[in-house]
LUMSEBA-911976 format. One record per residue: x, y, z of N, C-alpha, C, CB in turn; residue number from 1; residue in three letters. Coordinates in steps of 0.02 Angstrom, whole numbers. Glycine has a CB too. Example, Ala and Ser with C-alpha at 12.3 -4.5 7.8 and 13.67 -1.06 7.14 Angstrom:
residues 2
<site <660, -284, 390>, <615, -225, 390>, <660, -165, 390>, <565, -224, 452>, 1, ALA>
<site <642, -112, 354>, <684, -53, 357>, <645, 2, 394>, <704, -30, 286>, 2, SER>
//
This chain:
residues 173
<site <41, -60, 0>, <0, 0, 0>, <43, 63, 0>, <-47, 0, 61>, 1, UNK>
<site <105, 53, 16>, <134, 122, 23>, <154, 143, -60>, <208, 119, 80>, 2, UNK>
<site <141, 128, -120>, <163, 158, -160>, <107, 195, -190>, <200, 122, -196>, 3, UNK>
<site <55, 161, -152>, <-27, 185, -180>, <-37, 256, -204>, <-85, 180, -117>, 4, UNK>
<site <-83, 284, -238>, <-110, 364, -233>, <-159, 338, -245>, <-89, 429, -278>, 5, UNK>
<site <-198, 380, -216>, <-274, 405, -203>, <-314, 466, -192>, <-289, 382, -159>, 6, UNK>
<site <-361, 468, -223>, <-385, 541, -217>, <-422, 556, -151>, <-434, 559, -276>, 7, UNK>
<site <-426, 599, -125>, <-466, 642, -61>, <-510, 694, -85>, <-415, 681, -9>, 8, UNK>
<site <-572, 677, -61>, <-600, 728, -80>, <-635, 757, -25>, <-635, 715, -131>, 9, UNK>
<site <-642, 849, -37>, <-654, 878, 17>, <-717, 911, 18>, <-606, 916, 29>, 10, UNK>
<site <-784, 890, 39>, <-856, 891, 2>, <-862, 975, 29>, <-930, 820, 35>, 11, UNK>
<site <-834, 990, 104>, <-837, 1050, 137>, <-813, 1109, 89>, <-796, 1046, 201>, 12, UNK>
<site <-783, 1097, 46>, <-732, 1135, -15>, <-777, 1133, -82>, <-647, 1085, -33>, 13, UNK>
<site <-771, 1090, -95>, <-818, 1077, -169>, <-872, 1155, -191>, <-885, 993, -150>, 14, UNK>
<site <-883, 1166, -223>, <-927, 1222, -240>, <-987, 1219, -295>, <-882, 1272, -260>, 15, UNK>
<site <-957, 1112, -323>, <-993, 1121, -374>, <-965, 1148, -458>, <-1035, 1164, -342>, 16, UNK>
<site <-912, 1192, -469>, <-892, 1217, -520>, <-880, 1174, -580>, <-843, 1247, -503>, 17, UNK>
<site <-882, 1094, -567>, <-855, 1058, -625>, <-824, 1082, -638>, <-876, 1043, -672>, 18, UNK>
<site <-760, 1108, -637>, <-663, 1133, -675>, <-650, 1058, -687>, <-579, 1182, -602>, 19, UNK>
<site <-667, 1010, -617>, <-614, 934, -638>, <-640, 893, -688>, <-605, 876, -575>, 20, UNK>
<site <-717, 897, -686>, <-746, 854, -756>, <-704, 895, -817>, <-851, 862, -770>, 21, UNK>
<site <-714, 957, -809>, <-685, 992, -886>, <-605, 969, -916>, <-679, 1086, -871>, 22, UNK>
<site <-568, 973, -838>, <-488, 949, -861>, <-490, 865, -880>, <-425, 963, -785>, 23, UNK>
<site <-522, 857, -840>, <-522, 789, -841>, <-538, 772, -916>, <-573, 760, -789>, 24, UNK>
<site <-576, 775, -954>, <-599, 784, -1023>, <-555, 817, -1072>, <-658, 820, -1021>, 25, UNK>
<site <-532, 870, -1050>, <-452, 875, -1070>, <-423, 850, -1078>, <-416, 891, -1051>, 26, UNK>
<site <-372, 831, -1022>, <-315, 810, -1013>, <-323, 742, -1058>, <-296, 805, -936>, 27, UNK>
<site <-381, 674, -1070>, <-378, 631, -1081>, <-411, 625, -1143>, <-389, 602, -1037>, 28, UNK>
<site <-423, 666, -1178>, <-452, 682, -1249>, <-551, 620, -1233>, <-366, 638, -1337>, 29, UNK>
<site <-581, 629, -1197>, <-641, 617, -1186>, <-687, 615, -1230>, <-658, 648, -1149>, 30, UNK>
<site <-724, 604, -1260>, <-780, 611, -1307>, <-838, 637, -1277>, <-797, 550, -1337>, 31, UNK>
<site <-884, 685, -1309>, <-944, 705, -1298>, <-981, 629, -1259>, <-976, 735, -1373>, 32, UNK>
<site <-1012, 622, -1192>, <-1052, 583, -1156>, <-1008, 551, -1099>, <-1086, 532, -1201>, 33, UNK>
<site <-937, 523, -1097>, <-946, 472, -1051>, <-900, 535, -992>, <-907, 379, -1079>, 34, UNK>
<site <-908, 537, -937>, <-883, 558, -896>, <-836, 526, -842>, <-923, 580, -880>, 35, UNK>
<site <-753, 543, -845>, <-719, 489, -785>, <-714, 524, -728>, <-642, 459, -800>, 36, UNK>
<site <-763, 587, -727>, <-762, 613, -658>, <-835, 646, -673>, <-690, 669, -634>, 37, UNK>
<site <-881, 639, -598>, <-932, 698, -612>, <-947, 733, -543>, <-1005, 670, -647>, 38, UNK>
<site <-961, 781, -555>, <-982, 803, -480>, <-1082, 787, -464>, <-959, 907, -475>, 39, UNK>
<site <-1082, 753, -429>, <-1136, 748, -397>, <-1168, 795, -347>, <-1130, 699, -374>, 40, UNK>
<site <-1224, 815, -356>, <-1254, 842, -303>, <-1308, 842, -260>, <-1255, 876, -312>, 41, UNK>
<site <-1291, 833, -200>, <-1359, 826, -168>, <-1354, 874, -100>, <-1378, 741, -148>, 42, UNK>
<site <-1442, 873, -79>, <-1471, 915, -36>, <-1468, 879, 35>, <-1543, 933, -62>, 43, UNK>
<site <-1463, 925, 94>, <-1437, 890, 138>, <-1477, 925, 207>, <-1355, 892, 131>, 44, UNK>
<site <-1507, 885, 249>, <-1556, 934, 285>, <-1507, 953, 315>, <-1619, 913, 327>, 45, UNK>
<site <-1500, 1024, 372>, <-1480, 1039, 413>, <-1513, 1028, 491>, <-1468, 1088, 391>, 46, UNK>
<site <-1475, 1019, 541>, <-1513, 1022, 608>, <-1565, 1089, 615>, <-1453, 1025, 670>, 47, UNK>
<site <-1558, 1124, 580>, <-1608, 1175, 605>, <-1659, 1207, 542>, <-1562, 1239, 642>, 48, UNK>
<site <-1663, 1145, 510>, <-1725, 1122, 467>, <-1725, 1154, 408>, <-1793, 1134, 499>, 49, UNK>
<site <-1656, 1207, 392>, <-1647, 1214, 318>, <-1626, 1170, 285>, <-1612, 1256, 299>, 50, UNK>
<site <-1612, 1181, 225>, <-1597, 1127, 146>, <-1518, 1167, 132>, <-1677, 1146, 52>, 51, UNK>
<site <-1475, 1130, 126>, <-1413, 1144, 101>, <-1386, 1102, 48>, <-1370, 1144, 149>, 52, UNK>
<site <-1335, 1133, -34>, <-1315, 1088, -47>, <-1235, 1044, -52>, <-1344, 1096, -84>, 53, UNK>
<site <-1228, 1010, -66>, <-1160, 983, -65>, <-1151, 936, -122>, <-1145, 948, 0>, 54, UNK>
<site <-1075, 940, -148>, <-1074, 924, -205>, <-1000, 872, -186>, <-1075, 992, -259>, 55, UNK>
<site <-998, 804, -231>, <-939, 760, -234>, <-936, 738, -290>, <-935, 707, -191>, 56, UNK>
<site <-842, 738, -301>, <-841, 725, -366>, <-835, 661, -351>, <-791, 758, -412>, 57, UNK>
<site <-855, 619, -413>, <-873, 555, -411>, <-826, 515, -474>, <-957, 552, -419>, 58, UNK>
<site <-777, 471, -454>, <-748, 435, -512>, <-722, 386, -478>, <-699, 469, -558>, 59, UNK>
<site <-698, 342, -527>, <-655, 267, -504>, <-610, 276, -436>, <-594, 241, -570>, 60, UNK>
<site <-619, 247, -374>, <-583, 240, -315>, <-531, 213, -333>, <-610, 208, -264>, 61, UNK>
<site <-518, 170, -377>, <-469, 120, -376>, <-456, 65, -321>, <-416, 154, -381>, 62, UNK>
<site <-496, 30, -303>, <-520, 7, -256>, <-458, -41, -245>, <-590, -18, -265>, 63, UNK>
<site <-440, -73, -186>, <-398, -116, -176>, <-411, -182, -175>, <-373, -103, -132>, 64, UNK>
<site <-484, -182, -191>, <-515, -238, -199>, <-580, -232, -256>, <-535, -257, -128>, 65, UNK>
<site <-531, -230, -314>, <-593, -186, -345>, <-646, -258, -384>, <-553, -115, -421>, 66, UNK>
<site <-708, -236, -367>, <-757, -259, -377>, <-765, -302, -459>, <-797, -203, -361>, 67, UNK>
<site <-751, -221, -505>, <-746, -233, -558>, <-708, -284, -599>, <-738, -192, -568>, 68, UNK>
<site <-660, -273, -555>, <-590, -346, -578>, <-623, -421, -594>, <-526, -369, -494>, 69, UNK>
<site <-634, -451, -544>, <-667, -532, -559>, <-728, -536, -601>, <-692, -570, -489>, 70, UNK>
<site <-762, -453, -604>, <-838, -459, -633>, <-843, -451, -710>, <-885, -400, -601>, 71, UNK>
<site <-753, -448, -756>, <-740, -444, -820>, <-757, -484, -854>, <-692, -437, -833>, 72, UNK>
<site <-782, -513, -880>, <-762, -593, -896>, <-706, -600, -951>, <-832, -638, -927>, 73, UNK>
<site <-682, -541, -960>, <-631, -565, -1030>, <-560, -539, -1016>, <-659, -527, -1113>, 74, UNK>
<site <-552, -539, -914>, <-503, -506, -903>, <-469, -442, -919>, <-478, -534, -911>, 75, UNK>
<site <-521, -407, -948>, <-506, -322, -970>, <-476, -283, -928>, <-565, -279, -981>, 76, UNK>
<site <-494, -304, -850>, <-479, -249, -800>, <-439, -266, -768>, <-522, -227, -759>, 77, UNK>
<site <-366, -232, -751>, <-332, -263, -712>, <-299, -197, -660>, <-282, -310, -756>, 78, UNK>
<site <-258, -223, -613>, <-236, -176, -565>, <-181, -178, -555>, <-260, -178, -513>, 79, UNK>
<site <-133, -128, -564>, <-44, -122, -566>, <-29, -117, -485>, <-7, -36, -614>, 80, UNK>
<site <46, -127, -502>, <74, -117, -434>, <47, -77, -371>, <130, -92, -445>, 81, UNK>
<site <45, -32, -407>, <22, 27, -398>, <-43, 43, -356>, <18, 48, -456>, 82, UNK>
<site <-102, -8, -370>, <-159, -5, -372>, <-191, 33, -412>, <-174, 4, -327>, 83, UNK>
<site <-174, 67, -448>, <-203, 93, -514>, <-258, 54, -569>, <-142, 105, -552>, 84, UNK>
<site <-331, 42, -568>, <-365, -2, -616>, <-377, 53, -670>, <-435, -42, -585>, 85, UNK>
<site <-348, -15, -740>, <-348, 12, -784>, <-386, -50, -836>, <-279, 41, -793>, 86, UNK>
<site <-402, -35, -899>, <-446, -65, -935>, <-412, -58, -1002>, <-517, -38, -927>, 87, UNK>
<site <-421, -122, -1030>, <-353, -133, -1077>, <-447, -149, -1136>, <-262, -230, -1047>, 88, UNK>
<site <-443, -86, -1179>, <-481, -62, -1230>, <-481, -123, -1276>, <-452, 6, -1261>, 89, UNK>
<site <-426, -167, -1275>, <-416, -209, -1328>, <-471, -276, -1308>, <-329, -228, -1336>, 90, UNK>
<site <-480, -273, -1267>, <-525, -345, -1232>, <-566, -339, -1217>, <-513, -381, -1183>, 91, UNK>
<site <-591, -284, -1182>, <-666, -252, -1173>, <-727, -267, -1228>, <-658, -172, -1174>, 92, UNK>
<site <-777, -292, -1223>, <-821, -327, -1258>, <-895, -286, -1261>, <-823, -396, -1225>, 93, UNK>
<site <-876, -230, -1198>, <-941, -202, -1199>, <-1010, -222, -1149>, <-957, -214, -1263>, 94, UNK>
<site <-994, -245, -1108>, <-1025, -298, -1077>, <-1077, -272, -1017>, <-968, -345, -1050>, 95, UNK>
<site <-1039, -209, -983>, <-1063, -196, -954>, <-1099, -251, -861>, <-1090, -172, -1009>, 96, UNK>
<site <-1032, -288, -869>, <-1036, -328, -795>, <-997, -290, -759>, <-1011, -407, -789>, 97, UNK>
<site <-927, -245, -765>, <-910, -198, -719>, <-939, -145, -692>, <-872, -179, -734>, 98, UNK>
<site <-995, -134, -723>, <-1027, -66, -726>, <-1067, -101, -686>, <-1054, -25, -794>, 99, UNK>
<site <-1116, -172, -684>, <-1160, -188, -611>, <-1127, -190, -560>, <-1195, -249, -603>, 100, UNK>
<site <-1042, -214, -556>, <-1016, -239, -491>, <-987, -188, -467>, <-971, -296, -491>, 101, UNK>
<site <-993, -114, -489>, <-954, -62, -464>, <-995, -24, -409>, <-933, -16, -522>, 102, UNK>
<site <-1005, 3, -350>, <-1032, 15, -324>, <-1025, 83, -310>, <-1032, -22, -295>, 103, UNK>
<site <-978, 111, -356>, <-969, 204, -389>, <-1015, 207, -446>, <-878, 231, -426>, 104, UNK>
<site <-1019, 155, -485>, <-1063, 204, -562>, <-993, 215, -576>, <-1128, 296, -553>, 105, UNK>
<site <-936, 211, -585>, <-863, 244, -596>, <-877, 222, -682>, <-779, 200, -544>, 106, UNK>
<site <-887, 137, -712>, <-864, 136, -784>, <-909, 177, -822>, <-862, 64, -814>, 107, UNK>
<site <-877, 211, -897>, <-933, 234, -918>, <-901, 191, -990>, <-952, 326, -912>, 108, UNK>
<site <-951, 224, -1033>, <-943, 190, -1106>, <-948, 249, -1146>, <-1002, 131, -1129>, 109, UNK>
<site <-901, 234, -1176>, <-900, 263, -1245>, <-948, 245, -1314>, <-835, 250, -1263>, 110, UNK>
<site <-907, 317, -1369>, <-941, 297, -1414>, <-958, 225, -1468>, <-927, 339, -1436>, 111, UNK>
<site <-863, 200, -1440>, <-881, 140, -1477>, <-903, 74, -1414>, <-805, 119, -1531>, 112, UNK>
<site <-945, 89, -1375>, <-984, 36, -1335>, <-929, 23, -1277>, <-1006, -39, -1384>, 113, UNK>
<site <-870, 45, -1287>, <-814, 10, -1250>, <-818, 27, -1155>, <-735, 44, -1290>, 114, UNK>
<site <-783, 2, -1107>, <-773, 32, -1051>, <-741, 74, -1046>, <-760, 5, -1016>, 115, UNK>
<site <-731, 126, -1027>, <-661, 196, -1021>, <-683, 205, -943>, <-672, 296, -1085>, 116, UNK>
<site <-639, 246, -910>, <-647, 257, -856>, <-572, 293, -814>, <-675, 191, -835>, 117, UNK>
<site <-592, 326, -762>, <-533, 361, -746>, <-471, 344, -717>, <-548, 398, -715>, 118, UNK>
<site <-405, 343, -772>, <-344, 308, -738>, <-305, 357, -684>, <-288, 284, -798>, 119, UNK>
<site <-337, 380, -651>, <-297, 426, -609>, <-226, 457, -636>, <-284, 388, -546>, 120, UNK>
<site <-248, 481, -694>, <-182, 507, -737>, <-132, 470, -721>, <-158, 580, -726>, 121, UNK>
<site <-125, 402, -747>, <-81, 355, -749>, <-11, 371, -797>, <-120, 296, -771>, 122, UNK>
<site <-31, 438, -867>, <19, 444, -900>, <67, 503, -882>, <-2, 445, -960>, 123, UNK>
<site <30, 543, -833>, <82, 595, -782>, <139, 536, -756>, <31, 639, -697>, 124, UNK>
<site <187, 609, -738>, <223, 583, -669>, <185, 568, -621>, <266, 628, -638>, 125, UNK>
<site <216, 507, -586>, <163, 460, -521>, <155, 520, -460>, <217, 370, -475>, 126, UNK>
<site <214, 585, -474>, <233, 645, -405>, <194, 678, -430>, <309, 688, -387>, 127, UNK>
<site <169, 686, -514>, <114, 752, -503>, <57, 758, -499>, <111, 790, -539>, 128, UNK>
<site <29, 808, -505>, <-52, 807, -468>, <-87, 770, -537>, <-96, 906, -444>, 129, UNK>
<site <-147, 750, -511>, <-192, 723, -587>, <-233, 790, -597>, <-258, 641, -576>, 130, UNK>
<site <-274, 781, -664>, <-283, 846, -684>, <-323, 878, -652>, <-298, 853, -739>, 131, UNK>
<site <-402, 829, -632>, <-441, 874, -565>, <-404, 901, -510>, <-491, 830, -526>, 132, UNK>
<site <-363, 889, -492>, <-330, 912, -436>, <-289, 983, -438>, <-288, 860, -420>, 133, UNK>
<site <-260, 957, -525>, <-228, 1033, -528>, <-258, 1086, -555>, <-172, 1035, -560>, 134, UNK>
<site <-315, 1059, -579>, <-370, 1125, -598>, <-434, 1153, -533>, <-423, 1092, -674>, 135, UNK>
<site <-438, 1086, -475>, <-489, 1126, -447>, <-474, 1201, -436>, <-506, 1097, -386>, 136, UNK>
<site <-513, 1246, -411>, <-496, 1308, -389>, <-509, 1323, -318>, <-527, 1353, -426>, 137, UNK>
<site <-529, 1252, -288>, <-530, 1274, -213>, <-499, 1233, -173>, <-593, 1280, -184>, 138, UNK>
<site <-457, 1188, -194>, <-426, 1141, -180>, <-465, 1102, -132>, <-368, 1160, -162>, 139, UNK>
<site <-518, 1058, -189>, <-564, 1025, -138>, <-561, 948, -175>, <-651, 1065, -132>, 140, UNK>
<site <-500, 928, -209>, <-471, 875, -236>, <-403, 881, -231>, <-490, 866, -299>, 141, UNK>
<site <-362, 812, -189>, <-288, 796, -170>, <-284, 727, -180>, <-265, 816, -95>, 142, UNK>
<site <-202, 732, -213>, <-208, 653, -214>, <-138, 645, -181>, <-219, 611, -298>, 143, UNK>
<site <-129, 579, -170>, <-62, 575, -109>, <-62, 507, -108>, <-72, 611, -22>, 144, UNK>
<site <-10, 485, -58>, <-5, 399, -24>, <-46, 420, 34>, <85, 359, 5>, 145, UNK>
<site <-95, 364, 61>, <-150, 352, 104>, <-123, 372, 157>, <-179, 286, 109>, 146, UNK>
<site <-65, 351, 162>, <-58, 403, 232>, <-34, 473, 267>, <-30, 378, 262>, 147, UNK>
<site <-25, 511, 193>, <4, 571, 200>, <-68, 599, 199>, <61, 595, 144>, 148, UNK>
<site <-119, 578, 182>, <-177, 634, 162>, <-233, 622, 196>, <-199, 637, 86>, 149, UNK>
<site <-203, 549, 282>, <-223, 549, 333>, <-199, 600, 366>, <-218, 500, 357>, 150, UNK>
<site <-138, 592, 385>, <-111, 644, 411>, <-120, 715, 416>, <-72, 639, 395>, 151, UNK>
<site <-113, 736, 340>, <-171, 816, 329>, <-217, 802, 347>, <-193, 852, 261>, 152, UNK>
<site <-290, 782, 332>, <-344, 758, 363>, <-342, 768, 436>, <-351, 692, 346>, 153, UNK>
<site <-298, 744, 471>, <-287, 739, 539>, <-257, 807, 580>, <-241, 681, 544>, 154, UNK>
<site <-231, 840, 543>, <-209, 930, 544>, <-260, 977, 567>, <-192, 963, 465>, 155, UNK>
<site <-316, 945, 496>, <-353, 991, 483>, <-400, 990, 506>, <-361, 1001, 438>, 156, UNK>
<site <-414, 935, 547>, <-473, 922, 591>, <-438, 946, 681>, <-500, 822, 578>, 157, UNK>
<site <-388, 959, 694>, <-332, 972, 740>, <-352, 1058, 751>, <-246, 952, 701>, 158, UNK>
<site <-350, 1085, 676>, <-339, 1155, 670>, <-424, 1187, 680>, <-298, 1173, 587>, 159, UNK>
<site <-451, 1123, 657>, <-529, 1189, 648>, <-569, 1143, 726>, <-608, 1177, 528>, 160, UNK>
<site <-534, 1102, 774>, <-554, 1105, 826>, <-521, 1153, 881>, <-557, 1049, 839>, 161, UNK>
<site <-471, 1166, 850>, <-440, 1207, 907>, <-466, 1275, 881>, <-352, 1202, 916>, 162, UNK>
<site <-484, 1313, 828>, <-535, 1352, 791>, <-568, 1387, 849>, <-588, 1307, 746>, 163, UNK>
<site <-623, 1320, 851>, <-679, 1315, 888>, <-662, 1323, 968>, <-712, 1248, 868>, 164, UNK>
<site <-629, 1300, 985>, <-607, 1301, 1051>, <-588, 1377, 1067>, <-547, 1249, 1060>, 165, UNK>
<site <-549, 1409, 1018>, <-548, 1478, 1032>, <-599, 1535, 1028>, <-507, 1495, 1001>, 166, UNK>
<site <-621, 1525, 968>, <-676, 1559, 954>, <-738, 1542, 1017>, <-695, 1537, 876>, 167, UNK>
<site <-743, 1492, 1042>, <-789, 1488, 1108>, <-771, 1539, 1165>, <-783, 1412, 1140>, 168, UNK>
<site <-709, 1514, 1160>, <-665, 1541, 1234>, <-671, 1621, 1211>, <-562, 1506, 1247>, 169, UNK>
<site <-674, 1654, 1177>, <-671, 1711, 1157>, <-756, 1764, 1167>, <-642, 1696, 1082>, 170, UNK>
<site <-789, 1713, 1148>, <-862, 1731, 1135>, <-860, 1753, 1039>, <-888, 1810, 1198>, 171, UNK>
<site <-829, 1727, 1004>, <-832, 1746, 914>, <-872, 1679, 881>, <-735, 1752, 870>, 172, UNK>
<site <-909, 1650, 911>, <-917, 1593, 886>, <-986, 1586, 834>, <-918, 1549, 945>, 173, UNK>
//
């Protein structure tokens, strides 16, 4: 697991803007329909009975146990060292059994029927950002090894409790 990357996503950040569907479609020359990233949105009650919304971008986890893998039947999908799942275009049949066993909605299809789906910019450097990441504008997409972007995670939940702790102690809250 330590050579892993994985994306983080930060729903508190998100704004909604789609920039990462757009690069994303970019960066990987995409065709009009299939999307390897989308932002989803949904409504979310609040405790004090308003409607708020929140938005996640939604694409291939790369699962470490990915679902999709055994559910190929023609061995299309496979997973690198890396953990990186990728889908070898040449074997793909169209089948649409990864797309039941995925429990993201992550595969999509193209125009020619095929599976495509998001390689976590597998053809970057493994050190640089993938393209949602380097286009969000609110930095509400990071990708890292699992345990560096615990660690932030763990900062940042550090920083906006101690926040709170002041802002109480103060009366600014």
């Amino acid at each position: 697991m330590e050579g892993t990357r994985v994306l983080y996503f930060d729903m508190e950040r998100c704004v909604g803007c789609h920039a990462c569907e757009t690069a994303c479609k970019i960066e990987n020359n995409i065709s009009i329909g299939p999307k390897w990233i989308e932002v989803v949105q949904h409504d979310v009650l609040k405790d004090d009975g308003t409607w708020t919304m929140k938005f996640m971008p939604m694409n291939c986890r790369h699962c470490a146990k990915a679902p999709c893998i055994p559910a190929c039947p023609t061995g299309a999908i496979e997973q690198g060292a890396d953990r990186v799942v990728l889908v070898n275009s040449r074997l793909c049949i169209g089948c649409a059994e990864c797309l039941q066993a995925c429990p993201f909605g992550a595969p999509q299809f193209g125009p020619g029927g095929l599976m495509e789906k998001c390689t976590l910019c597998a053809h970057r450097d493994p050190e640089a950002p993938t393209a949602c990441e380097q286009f969000c504008p609110v930095g509400a997409i990071r990708s890292g090894r699992p345990q560096e972007l615990s660690s932030q995670k763990r900062k940042q939940c550090l920083f906006i409790a101690a926040a709170g702790v002041t802002a109480r102690s103060t009366g600014e809250a």
